[in-house]
RODO-2510 file (C-alpha; in nm, 4 decimals, decimal comma):
residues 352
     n   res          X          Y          Z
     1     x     8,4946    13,4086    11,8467
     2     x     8,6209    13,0364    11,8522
     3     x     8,7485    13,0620    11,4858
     4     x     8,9496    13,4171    11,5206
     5     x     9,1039    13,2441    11,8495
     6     x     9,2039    12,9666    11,6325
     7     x     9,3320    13,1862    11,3550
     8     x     9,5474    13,3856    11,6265
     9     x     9,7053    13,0636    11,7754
    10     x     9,7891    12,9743    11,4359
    11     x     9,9334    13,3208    11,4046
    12     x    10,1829    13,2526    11,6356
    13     x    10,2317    12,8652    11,6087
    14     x    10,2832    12,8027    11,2900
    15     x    10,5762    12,9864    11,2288
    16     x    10,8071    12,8478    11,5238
    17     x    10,6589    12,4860    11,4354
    18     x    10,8505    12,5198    11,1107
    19     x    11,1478    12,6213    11,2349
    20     x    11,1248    12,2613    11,5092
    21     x    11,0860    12,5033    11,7947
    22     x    10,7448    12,3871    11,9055
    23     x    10,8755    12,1593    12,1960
    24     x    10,8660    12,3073    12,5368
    25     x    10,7008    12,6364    12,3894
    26     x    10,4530    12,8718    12,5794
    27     x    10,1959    13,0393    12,4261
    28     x     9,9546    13,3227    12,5285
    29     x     9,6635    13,5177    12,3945
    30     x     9,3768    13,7430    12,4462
    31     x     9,0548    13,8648    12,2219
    32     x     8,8968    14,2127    12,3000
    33     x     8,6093    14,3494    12,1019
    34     x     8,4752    14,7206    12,2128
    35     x     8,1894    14,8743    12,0567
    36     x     8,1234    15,2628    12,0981
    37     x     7,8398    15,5074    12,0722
    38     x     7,9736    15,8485    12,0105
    39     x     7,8885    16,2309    11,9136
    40     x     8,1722    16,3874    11,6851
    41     x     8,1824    16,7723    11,6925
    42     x     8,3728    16,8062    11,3498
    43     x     8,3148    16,4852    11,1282
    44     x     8,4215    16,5711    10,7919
    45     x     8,7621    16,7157    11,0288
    46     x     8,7337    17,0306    10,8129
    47     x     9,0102    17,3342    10,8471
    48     x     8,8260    17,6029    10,9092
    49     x     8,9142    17,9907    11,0297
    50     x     8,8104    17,9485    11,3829
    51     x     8,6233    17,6143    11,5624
    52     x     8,4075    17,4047    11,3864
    53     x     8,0296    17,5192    11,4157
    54     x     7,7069    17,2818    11,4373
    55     x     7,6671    17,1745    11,1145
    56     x     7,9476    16,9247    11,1224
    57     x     7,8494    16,7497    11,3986
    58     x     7,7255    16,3755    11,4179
    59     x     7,6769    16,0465    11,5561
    60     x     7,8926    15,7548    11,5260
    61     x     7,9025    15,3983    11,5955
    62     x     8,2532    15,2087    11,6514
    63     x     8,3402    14,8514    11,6455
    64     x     8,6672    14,7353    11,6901
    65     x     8,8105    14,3801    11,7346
    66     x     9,1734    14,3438    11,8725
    67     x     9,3763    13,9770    11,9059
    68     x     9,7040    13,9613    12,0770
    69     x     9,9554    13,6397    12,1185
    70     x    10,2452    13,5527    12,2234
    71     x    10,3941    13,2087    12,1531
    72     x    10,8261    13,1521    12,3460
    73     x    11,0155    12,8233    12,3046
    74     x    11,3676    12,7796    12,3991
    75     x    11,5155    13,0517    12,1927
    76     x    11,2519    13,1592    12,0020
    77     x    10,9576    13,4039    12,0414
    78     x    10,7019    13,5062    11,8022
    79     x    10,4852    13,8018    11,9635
    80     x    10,1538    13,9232    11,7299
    81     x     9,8617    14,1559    11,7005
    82     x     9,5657    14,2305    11,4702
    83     x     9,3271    14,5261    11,4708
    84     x     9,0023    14,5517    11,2627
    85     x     8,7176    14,7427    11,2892
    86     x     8,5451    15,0562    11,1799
    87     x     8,3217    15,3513    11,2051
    88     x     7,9622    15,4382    11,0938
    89     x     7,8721    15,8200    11,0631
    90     x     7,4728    15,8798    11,0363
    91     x     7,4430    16,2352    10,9039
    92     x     7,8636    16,2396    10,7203
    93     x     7,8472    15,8265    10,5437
    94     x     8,1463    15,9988    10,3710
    95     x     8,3156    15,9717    10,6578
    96     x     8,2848    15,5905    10,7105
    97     x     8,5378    15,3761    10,7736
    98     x     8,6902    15,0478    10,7869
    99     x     9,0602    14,9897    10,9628
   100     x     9,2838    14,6641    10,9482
   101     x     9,6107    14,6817    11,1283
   102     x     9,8821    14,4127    11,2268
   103     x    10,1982    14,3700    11,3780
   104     x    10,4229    14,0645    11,3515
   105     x    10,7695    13,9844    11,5463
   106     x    10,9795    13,7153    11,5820
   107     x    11,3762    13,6754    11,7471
   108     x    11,6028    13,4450    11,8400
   109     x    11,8312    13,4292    12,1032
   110     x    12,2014    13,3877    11,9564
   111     x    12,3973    13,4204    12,3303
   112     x    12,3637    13,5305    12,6658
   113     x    12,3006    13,9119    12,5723
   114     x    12,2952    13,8967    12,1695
   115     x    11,9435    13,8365    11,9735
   116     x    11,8384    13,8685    11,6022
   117     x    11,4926    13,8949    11,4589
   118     x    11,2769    14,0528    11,2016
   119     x    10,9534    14,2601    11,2412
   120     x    10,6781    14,4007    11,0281
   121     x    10,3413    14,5743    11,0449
   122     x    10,0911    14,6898    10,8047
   123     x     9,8094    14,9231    10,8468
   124     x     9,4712    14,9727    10,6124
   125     x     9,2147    15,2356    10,5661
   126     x     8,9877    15,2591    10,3299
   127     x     8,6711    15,4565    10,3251
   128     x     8,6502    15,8505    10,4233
   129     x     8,8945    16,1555    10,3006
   130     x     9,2369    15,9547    10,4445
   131     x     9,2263    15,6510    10,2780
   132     x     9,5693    15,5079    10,2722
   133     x     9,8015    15,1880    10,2893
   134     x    10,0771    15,1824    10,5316
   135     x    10,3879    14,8837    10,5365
   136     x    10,6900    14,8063    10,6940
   137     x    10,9295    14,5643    10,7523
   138     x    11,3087    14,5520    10,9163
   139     x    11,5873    14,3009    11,0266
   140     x    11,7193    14,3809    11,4266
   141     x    11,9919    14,3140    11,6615
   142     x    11,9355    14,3392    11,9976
   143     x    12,2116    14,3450    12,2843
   144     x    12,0742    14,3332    12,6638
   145     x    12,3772    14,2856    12,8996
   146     x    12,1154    14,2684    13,1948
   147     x    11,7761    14,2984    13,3246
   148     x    11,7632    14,6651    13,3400
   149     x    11,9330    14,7815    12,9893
   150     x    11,8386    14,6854    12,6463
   151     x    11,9640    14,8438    12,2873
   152     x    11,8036    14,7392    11,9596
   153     x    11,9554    14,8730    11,6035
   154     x    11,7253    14,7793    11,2631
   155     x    11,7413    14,8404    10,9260
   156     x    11,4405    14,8223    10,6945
   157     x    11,1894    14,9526    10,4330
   158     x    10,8909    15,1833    10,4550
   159     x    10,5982    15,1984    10,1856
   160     x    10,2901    15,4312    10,1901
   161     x    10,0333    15,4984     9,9838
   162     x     9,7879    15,8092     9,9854
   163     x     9,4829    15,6751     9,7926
   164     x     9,3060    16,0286     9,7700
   165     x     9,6059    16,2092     9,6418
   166     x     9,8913    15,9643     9,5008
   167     x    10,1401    16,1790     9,4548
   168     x    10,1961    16,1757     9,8295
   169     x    10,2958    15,8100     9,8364
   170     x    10,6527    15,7340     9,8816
   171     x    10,8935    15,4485     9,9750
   172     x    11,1934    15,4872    10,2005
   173     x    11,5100    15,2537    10,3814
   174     x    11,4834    15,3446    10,7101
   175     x    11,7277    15,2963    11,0038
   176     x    11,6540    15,3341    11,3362
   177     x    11,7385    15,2317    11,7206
   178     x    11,5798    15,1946    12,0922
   179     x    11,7712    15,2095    12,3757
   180     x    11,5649    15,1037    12,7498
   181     x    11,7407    15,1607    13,1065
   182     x    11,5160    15,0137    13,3320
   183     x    11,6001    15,2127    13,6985
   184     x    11,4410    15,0083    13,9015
   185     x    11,1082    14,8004    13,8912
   186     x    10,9251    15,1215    13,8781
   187     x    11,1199    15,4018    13,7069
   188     x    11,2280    15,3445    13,3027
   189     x    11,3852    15,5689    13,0449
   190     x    11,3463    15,5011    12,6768
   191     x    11,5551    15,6901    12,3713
   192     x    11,4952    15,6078    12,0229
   193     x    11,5714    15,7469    11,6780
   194     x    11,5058    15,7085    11,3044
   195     x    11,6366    15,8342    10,9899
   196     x    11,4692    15,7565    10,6538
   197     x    11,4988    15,8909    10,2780
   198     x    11,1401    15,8937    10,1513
   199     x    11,0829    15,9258     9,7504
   200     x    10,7645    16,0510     9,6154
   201     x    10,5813    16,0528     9,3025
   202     x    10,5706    16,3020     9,2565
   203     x    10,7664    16,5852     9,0943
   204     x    10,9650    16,8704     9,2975
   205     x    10,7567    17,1893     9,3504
   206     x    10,9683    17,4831     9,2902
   207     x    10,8917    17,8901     9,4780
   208     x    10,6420    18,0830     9,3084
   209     x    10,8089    18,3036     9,0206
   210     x    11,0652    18,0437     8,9141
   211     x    11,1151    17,8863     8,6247
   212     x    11,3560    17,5532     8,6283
   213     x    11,4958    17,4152     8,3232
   214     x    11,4135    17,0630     8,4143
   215     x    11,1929    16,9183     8,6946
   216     x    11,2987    16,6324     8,9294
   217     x    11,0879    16,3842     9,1800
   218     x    11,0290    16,4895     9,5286
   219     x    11,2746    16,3521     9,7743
   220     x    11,2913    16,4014    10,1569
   221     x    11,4538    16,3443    10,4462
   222     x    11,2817    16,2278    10,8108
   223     x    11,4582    16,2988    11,1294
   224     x    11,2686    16,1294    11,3926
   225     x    11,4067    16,1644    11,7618
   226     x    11,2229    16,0910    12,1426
   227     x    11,2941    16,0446    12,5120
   228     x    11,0449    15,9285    12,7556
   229     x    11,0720    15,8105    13,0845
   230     x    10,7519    15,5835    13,2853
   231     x    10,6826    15,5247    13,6223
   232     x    10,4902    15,2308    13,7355
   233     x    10,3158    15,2522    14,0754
   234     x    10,0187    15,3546    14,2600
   235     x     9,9765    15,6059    13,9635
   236     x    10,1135    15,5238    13,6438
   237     x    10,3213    15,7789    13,4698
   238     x    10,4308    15,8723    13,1343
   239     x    10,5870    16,1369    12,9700
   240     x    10,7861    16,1591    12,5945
   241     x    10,9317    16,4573    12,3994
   242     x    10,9618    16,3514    12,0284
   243     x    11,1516    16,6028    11,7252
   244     x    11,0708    16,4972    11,3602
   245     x    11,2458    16,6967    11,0898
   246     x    11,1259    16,6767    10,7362
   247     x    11,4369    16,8304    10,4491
   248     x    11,2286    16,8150    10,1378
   249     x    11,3753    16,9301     9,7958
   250     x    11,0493    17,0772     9,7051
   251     x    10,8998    17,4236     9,7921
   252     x    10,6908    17,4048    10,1115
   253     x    10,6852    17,0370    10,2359
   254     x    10,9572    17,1150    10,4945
   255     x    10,8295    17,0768    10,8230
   256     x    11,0147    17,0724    11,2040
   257     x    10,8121    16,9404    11,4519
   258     x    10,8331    16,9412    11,8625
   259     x    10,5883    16,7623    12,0860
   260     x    10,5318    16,7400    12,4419
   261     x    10,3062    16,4190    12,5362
   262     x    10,2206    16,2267    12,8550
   263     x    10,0043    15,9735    12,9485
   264     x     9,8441    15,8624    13,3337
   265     x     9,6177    15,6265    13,4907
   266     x     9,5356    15,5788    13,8391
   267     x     9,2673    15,3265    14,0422
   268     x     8,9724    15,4825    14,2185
   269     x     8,7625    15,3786    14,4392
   270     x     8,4423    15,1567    14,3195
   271     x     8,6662    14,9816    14,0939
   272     x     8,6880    15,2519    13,8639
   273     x     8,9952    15,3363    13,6190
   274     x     9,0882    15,6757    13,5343
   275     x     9,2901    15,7281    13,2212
   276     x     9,4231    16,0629    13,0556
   277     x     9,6543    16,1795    12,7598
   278     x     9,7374    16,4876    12,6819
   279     x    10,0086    16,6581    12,4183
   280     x    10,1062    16,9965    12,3250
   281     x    10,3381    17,0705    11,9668
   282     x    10,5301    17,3192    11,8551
   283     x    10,5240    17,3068    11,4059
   284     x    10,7570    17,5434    11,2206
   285     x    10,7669    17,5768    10,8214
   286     x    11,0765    17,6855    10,7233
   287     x    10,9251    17,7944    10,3702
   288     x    10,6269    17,9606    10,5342
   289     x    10,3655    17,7565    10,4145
   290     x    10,2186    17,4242    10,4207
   291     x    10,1033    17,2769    10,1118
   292     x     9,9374    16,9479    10,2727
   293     x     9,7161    17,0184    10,5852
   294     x     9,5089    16,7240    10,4750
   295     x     9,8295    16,5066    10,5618
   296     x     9,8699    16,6095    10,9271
   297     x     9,5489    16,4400    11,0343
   298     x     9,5961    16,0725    10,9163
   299     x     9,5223    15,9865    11,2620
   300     x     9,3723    16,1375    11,5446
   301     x     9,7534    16,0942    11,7603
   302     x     9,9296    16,2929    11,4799
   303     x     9,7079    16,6271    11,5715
   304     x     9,9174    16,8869    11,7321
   305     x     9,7386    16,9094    12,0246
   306     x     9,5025    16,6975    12,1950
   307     x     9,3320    16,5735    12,5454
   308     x     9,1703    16,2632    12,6092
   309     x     9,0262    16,1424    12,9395
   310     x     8,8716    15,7815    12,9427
   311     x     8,6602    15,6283    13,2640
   312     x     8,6026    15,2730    13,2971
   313     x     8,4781    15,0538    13,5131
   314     x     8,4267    14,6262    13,4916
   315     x     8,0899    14,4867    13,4768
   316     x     8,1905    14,1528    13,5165
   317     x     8,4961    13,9075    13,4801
   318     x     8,4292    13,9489    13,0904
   319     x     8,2876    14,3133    13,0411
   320     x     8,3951    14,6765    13,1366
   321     x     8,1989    15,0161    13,0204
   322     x     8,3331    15,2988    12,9808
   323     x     8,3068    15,6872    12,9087
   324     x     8,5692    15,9044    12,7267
   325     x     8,6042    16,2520    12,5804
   326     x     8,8774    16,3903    12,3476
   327     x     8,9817    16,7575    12,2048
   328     x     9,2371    16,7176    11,8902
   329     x     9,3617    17,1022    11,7431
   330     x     9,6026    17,1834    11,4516
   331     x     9,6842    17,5059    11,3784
   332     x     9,8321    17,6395    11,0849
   333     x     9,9216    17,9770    11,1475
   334     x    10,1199    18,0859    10,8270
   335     x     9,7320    18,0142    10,6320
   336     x     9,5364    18,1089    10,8789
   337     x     9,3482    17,8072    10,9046
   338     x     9,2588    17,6073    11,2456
   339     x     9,1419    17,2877    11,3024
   340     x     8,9475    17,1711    11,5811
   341     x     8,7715    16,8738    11,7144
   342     x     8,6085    16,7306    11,9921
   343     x     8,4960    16,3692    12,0447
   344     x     8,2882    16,1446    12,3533
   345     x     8,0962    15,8901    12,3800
   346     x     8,0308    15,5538    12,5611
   347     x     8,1643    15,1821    12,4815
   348     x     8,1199    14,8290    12,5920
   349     x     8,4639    14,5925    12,5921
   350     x     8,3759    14,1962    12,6187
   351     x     8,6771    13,9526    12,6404
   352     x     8,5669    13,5756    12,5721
***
């Protein structure tokens, strides 16, 4: 792991160095790699008219490698993170996968309250039925009059690309802010909102039984809204209601989306940790269908429901084990069709 620590400090370094903000600077880091043995009760994630049955169930080993730094100087800071890993199915190698993701950020402080920086992540699949590219990058401004309060406005660009069906890729400007009140050292409140125009490339699909002179690409426009509020104490709290609108000019892509999520974790005794998730949504279709169900499950967090409960407990300074289970559901009434899976397993996390 010596070289990948290297590679992260670099990550971080480099940059301010450049800039002749290396003196007096700080940095931080931290390696994790996790691997998992797990049983998944619907590997191919099929649709189906009721629960998945046996034959799509399977074994699956994980492997995931996550780096984290942080590097502050005077008036600088640089924060960054990189995922990799993947999956193995034994009975579905359809299914296997490989995942890269990173996230870079760096700001500079430009008064007492005022700050300026630029962010960007990017995120890589490739293997299985949801292959897919996704990048983005914006400018900020940031404004925290205190401790307690912090707003942050950006502007920026969006690019995704569906490998298994292209005409689902799009690019889009996207603006967007985050605003944090801090109560007190326990209680926070976050609001944030985003507005993009996404263009496709595809062409506009028009109701059944029309027939348009001319055909034009597929354009759209994403509402995203959410307000959450955390408590941090004996138990940790968390709990975030997020809207997402979709206005698309072609027949059946419009989608209005409400979710309920929340998140807690609480010590027990013999130094266990117990951690749980949970989220309900509410999906209408104003056209009454859904042309895409293969898009809604990009990720496991995009299901419309789901419950995960994870158990772990440290081996040693350097090692912790754990046990989790997970239920993710979509259902897309308007078709008939359901989808359903459920997920558990074991995994080992070592930190060098």
């Amino acid at each position: 792991m010596r070289p990948l620590r290297r590679l992260l400090r670099a990550l971080v370094v480099i940059p301010l160095a450049l800039g002749g903000g290396a003196h007096a600077a700080d940095v931080e880091g931290q390696l994790r790699v996790t691997g998992r043995l797990m049983v998944d009760g619907n590997a191919p994630r099929d649709f189906s008219q009721g629960s998945s049955g046996g034959d799509t169930l399977d074994a699956v080993f994980g492997l995931l490698a996550t780096g984290e730094g942080r590097y502050t100087a005077d008036r600088w800071q640089v924060v960054g993170r990189y995922d990799g890993g993947g999956r193995k199915y034994v009975a579905f190698p359809g299914e296997d996968v490989l995942v890269q993701a990173a996230a870079l950020e760096g700001s500079l402080a430009v008064g007492e309250t005022l700050g300026v920086g630029m962010e960007g992540r990017a995120k890589d699949r490739r293997g299985g039925s949801r292959a897919y590219t996704d990048l983005a990058a914006s400018v900020f401004f940031e404004h925290a009059p205190d401790a307690r309060l912090s707003l942050r406005v950006r502007a920026g660009a969006h690019r995704f690309i569906y490998r298994p069906n292209f005409a689902a890729s799009f690019g889009s400007p996207e603006v967007g802010f985050l605003a944090r009140y801090r109560l007190d050292r326990r209680h926070a409140f976050t609001v944030t909102g985003e507005y993009g125009q996404r263009r496709y490339n595809a062409s506009v699909r028009y109701p059944p039984g029309s027939s348009p002179a001319w055909t034009g690409r597929r354009h759209d426009g994403v509402l995203m809204a959410s307000a959450g509020y955390s408590y941090k104490g004996p138990l940790a709290l968390g709990l975030t209601y997020s809207y997402v609108e979709t206005s698309s000019n072609s027949y059946g892509e419009s989608v209005q989306r409400h979710r309920l999520s929340g998140t807690a974790g609480v010590l027990l005794p013999w130094k266990l940790t117990l951690m749980a998730q949970g989220a309900l949504g509410i999906n209408s279709y104003p056209d009454g269908v859904f042309l895409s169900p293969e898009i809604t499950l990009l990720d496991d967090d995009e299901a419309q429901h789901m419950l995960s409960l994870r158990l772990a407990r440290p081996l040693s300074e350097r090692v912790d084990v754990e046990l989790s289970f997970a239920m993710y559901g979509t259902e897309l009434s308007r078709n008939g069709l359901f989808f359903f899976r459920q997920v558990g397993g074991v995994g080992i996390t070592w930190r060098p």
